[in-house]
DOMAR-442489 format. One line per field, with one value per residue: residue number from 1; residue in three letters; x, y, z of N, C-alpha, C, CB in turn. Coordinates in Angstrom, 3 decimals. Glycine has a CB too. Layout:
num NUM:...
residu ALA:...
npx X:...
npy Y:...
npz Z:...
capx X:...
capy Y:...
capz Z:...
cpx X:...
cpy Y:...
cpz Z:...
cbpx X:...
cbpy Y:...
cbpz Z:...
***
This chain:
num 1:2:3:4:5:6:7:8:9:10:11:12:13:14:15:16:17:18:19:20:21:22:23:24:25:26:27:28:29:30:31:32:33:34:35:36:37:38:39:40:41:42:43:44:45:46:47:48:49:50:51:52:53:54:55:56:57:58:59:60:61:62:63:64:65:66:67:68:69:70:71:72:73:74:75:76:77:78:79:80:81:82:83:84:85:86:87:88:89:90:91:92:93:94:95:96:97:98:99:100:101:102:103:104:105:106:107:108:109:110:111:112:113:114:115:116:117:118:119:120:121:122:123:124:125:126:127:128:129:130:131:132:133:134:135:136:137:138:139:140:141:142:143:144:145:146:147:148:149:150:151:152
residu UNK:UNK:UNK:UNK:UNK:UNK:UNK:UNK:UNK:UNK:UNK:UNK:UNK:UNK:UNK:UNK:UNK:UNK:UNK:UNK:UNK:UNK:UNK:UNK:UNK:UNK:UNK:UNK:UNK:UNK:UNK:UNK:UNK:UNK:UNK:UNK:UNK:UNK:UNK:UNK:UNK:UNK:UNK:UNK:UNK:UNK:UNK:UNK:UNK:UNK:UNK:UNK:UNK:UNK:UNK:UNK:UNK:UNK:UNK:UNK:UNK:UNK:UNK:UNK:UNK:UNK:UNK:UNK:UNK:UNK:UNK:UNK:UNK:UNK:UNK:UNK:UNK:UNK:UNK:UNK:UNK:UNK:UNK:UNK:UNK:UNK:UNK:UNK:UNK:UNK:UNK:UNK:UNK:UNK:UNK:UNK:UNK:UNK:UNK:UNK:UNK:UNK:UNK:UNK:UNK:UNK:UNK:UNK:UNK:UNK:UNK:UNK:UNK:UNK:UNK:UNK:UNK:UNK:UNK:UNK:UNK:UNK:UNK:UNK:UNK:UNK:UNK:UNK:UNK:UNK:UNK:UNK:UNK:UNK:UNK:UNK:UNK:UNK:UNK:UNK:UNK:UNK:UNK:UNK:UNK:UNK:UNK:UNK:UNK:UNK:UNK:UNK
npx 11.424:13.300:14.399:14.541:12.288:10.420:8.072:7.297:4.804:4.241:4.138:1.792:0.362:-0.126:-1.152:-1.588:-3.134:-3.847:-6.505:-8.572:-10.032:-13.111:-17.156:-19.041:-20.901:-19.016:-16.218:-15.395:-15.089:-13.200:-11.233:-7.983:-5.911:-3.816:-4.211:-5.146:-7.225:-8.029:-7.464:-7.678:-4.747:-4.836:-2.452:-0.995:2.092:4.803:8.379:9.541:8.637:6.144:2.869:0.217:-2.186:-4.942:-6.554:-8.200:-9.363:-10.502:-12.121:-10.217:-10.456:-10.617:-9.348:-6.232:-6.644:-9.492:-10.313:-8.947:-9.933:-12.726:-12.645:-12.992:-11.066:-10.073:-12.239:-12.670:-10.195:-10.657:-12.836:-13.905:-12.212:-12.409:-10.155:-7.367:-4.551:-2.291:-1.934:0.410:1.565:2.426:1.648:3.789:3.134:2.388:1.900:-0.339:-2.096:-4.851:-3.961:-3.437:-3.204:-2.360:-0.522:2.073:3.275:5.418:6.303:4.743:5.494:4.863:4.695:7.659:10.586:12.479:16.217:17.767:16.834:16.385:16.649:19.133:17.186:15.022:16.204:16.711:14.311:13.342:14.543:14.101:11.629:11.128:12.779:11.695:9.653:10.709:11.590:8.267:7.576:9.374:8.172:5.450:6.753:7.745:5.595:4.067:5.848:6.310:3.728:2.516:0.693:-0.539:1.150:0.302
npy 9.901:8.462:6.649:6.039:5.923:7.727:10.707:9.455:9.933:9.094:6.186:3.361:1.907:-0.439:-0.989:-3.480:-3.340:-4.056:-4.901:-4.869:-7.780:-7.633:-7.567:-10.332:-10.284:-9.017:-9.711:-11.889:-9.867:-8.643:-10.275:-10.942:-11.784:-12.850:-13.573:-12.442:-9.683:-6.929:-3.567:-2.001:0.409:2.259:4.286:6.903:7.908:9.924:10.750:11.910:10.660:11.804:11.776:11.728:11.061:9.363:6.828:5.311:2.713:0.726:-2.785:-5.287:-7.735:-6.762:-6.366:-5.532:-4.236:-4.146:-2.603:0.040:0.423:1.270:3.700:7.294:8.329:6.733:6.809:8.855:9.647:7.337:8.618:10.292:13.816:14.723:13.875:13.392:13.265:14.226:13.978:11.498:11.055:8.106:5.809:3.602:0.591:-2.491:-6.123:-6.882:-4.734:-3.513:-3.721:-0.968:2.007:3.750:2.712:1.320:-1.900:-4.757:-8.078:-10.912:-14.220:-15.734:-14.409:-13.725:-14.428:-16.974:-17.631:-17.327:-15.651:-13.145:-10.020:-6.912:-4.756:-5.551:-6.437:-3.936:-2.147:-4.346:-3.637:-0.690:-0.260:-1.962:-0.318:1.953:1.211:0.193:2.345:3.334:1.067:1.710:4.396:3.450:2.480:4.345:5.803:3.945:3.422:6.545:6.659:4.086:3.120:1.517:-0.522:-3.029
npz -5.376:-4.395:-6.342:-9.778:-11.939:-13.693:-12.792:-10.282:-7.605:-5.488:-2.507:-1.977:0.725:3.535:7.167:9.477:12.383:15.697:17.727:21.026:21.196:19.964:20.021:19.448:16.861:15.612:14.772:12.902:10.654:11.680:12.141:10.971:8.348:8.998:11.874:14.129:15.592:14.239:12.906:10.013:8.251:5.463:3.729:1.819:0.780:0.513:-0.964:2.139:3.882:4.550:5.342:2.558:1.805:3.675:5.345:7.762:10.208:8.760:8.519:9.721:8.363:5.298:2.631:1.294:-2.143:-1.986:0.050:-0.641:-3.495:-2.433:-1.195:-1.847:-2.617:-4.876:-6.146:-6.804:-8.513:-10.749:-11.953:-14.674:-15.148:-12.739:-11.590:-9.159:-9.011:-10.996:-14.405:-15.524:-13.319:-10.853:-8.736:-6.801:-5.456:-3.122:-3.870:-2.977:-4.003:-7.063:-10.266:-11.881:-14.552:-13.562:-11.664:-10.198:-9.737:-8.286:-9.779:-9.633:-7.637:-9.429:-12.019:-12.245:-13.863:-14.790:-13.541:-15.714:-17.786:-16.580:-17.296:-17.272:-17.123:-15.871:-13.568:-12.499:-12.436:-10.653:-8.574:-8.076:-7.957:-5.260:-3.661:-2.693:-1.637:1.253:2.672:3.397:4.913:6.954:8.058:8.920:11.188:12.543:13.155:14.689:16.376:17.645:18.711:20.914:22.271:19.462:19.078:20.844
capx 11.184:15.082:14.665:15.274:11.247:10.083:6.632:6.568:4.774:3.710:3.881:0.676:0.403:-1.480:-0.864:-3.050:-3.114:-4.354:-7.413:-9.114:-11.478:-14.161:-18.101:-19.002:-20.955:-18.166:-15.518:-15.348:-15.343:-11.909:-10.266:-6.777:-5.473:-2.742:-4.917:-5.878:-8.033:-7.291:-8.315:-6.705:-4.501:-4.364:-1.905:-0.242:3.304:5.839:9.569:9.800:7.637:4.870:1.316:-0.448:-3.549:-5.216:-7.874:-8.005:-10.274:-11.278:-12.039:-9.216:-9.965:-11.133:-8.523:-6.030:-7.006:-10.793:-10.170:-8.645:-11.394:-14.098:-12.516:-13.408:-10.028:-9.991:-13.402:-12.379:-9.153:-11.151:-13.695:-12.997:-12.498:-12.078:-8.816:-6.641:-3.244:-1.944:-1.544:2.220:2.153:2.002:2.362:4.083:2.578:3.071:1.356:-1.961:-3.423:-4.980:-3.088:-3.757:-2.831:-1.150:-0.268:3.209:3.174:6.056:6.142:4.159:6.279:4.486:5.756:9.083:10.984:13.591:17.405:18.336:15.789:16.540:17.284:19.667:16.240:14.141:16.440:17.118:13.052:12.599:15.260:13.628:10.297:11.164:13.907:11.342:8.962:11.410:10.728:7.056:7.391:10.030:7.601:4.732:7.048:7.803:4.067:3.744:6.886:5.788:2.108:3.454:-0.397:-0.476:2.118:-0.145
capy 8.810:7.680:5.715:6.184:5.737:9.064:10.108:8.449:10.694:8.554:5.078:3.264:0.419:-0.456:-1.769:-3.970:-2.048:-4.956:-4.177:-6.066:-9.006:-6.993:-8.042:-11.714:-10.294:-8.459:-11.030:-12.159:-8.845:-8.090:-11.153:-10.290:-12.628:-13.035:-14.408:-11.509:-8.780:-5.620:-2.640:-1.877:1.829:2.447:5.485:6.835:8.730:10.752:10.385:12.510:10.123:12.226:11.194:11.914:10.482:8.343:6.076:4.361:2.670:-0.406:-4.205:-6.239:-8.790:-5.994:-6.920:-3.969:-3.608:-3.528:-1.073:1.304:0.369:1.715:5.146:8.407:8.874:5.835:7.168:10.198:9.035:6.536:9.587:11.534:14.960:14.623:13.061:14.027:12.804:14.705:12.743:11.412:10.476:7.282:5.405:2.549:-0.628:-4.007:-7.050:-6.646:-3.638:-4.360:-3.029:0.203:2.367:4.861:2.616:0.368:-2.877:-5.689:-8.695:-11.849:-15.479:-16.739:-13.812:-13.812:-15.439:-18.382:-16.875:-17.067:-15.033:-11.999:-8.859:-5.874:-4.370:-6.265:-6.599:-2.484:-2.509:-4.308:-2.499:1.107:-0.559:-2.079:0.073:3.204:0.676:-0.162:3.885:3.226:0.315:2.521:5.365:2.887:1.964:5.405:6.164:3.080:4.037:7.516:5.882:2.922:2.137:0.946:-1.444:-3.738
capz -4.446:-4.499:-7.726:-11.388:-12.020:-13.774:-12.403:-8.859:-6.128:-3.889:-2.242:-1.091:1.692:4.559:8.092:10.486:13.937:16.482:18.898:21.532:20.804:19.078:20.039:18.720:15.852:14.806:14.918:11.473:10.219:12.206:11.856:9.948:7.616:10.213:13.026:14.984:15.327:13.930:12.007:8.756:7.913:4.235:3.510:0.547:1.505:-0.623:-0.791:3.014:4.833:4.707:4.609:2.032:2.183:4.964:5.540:8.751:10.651:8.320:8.946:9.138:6.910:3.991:1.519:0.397:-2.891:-1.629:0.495:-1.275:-4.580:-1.566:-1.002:-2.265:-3.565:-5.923:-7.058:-7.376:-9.694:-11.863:-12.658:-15.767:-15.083:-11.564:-10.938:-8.049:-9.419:-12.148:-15.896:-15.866:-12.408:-10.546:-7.424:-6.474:-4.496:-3.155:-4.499:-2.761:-5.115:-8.009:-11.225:-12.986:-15.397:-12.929:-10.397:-10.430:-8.908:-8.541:-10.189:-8.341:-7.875:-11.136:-12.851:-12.186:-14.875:-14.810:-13.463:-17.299:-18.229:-15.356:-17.655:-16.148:-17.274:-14.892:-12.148:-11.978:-12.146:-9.156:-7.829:-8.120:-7.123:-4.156:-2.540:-1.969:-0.446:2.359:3.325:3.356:6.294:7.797:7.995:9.986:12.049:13.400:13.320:15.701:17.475:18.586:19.242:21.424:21.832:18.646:19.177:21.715
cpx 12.440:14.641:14.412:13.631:10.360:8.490:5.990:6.636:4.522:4.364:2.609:0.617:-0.199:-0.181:-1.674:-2.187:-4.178:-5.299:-7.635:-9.805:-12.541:-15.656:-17.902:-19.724:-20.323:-16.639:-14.874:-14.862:-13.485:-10.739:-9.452:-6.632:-4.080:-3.045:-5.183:-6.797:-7.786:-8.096:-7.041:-6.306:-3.646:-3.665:-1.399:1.240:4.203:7.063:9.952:9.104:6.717:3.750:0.710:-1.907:-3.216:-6.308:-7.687:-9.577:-11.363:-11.154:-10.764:-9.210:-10.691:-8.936:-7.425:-6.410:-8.468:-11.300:-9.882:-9.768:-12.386:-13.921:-12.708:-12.250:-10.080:-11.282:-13.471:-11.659:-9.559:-12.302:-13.554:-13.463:-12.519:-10.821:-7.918:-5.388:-3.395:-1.380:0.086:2.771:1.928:2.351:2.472:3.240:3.109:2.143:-0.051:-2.843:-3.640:-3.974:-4.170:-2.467:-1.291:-0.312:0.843:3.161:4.509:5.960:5.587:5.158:6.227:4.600:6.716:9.897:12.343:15.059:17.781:18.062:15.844:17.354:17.905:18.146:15.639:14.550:16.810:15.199:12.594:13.011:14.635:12.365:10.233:12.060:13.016:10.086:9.462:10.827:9.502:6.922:8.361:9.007:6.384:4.936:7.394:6.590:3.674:4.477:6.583:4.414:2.240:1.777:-1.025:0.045:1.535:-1.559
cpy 7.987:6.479:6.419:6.202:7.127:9.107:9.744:9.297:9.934:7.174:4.408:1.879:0.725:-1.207:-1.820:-3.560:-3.626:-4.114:-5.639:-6.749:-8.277:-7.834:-9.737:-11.736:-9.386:-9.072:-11.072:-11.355:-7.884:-8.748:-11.006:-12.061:-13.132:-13.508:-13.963:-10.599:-7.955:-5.083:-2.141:-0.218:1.687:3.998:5.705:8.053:8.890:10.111:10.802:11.810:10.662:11.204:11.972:11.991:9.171:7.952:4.704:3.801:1.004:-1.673:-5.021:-7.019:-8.262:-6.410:-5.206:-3.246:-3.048:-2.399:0.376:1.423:1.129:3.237:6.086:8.628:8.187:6.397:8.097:9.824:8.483:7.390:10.467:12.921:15.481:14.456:13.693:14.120:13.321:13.528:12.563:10.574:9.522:6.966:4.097:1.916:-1.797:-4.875:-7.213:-5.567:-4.083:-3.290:-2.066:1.219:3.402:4.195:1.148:-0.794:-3.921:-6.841:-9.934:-12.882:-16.287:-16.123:-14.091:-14.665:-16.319:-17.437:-16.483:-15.965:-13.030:-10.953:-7.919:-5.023:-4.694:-6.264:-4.662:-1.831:-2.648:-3.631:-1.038:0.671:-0.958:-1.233:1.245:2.559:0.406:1.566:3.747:2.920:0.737:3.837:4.832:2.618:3.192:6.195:5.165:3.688:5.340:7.176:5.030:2.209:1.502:-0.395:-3.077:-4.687
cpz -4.214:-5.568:-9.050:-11.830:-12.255:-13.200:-11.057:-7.687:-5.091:-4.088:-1.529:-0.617:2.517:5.925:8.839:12.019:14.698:17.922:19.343:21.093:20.607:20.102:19.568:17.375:14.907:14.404:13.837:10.702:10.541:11.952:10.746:9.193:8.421:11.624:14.144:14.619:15.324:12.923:10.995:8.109:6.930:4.372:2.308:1.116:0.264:-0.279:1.285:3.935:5.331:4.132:3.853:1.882:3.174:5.089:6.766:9.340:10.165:8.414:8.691:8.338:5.585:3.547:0.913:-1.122:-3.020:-0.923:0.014:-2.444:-3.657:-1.271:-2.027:-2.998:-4.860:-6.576:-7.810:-8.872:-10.982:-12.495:-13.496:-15.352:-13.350:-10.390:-10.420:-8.508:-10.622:-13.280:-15.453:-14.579:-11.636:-8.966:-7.598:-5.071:-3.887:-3.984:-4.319:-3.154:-6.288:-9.212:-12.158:-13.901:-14.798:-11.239:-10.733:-9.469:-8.861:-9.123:-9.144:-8.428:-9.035:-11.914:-12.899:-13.830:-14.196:-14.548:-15.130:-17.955:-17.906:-16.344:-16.737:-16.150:-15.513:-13.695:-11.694:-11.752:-10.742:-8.445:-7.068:-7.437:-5.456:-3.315:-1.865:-0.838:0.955:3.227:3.799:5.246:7.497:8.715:9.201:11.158:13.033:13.887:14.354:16.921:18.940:18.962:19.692:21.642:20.609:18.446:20.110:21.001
cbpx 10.070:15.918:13.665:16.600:11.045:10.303:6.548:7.506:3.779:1.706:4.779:-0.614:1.638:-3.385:0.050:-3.669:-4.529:-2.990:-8.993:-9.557:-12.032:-13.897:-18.894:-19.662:-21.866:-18.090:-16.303:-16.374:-16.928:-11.927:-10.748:-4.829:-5.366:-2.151:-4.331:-5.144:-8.752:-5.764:-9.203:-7.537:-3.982:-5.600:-1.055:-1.495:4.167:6.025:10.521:9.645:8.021:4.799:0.172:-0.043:-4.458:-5.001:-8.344:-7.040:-10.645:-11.401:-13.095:-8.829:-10.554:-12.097:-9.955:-4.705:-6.617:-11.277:-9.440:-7.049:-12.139:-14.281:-11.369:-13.849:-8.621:-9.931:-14.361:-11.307:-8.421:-11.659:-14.148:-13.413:-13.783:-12.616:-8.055:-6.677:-2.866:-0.944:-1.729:3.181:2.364:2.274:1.669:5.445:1.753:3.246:1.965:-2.216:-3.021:-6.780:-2.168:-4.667:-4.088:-2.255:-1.827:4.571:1.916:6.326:7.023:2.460:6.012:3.144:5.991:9.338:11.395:13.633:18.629:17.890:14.532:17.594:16.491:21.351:15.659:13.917:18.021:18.395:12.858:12.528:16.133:13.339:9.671:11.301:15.642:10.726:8.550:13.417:10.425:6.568:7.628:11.168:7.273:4.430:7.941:8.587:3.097:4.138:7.949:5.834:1.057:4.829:-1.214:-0.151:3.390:-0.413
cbpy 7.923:6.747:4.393:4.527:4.981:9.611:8.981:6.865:11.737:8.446:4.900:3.680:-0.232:-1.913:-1.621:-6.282:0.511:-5.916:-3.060:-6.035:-10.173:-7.572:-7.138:-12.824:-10.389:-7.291:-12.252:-12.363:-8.361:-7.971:-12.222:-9.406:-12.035:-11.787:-15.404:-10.858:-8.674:-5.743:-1.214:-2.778:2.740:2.253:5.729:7.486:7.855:12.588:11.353:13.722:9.746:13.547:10.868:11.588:10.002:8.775:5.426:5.097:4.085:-0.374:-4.900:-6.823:-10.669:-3.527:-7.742:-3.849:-4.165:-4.216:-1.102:1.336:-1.485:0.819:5.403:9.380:8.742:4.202:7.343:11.150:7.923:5.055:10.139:11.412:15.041:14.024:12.320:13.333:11.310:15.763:13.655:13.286:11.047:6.532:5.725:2.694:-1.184:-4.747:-8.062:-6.612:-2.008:-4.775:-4.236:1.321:2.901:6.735:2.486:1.086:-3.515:-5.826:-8.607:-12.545:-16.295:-17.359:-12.886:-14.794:-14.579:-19.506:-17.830:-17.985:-15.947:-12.583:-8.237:-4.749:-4.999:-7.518:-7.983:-1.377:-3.592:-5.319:-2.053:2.143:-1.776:-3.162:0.687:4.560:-0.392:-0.568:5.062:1.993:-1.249:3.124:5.758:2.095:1.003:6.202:6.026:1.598:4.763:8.889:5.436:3.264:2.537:1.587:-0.525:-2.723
cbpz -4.955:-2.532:-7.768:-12.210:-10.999:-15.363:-12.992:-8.363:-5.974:-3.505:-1.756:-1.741:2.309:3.796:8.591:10.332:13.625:16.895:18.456:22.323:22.061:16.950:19.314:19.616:15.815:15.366:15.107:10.979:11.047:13.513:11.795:11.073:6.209:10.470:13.389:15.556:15.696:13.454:12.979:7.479:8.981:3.114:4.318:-1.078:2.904:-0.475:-2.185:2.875:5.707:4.075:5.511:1.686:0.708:6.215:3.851:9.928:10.308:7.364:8.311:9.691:7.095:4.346:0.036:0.277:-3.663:-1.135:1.142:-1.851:-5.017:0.028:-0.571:-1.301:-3.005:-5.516:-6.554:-6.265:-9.189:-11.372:-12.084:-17.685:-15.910:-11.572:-11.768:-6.746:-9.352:-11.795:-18.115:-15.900:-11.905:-11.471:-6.067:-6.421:-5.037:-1.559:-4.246:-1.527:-5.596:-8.313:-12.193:-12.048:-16.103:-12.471:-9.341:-10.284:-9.285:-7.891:-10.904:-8.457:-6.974:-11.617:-12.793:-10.597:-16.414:-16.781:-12.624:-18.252:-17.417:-13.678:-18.284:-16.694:-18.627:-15.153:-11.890:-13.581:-12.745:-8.389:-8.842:-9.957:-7.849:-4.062:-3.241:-3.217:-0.791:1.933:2.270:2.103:6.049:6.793:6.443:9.778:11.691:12.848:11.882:15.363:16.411:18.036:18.437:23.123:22.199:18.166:19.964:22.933
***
């Protein structure tokens, strides 16, 4: 995944895709946390900007880690004897999944520690964590790009 992070097949994030003004008893249900209406596309993508997995299609204001908790994959995963993802390997996130065993997350603002504090540890950490995410939102954006109705 271009980082030092043994283990890491995937990356998983989402992006809100904006539609028209929905019904009026669907409204609520669409409304983004960003102040439109939109439908929410969870993916998980490799180092090559492939998709992996996909789940599109869901309420904007479903929450990313709820979303993904609701899919078949996560059910799959958390089922012994079932699990899609081979032992050893994980994926990286942003801040809106919840934390598991196989799944790497960044540190939040009330983590963080004090500059003093900032190991080469910690800062080569975020490093590896965040640099393959930049790919991720690269990857949406060419998925919008060539789909220009997306973009509206």
């Amino acid at each position: 995944m271009g980082c030092r992070l043994a283990g890491v097949v995937g990356v998983i994030d989402d992006s809100l895709i904006r539609i028209r003004t929905p019904p009026a008893a669907w409204r609520v249900a669409y409304n983004t946390r960003k102040c439109f209406y939109g439908v929410l596309f969870l993916a998980i993508f490799d180092a090559h900007k492939r998709f992996l997995w996909v789940r599109a299609g869901l309420r904007g204001s479903l929450g990313d880690s709820r979303a993904f908790k609701e899919s078949v994959w996560y059910e799959r995963q958390t089922t012994p004897g079932y699990q899609i993802r081979h032992p050893g390997h994980i994926l990286l996130s942003d801040g809106g999944f919840a934390l598991e065993h196989w799944i790497f997350k960044p540190f939040t603002a009330d983590q963080l520690p004090a500059a003093e504090e900032r190991t080469p540890k910690r800062i080569i950490y975020s490093f590896c964590l965040t640099s393959p995410r930049a790919e991720v939102e690269n990857a949406f954006g060419q998925l919008k790009g060539r789909m220009r109705i997306l973009l509206e």
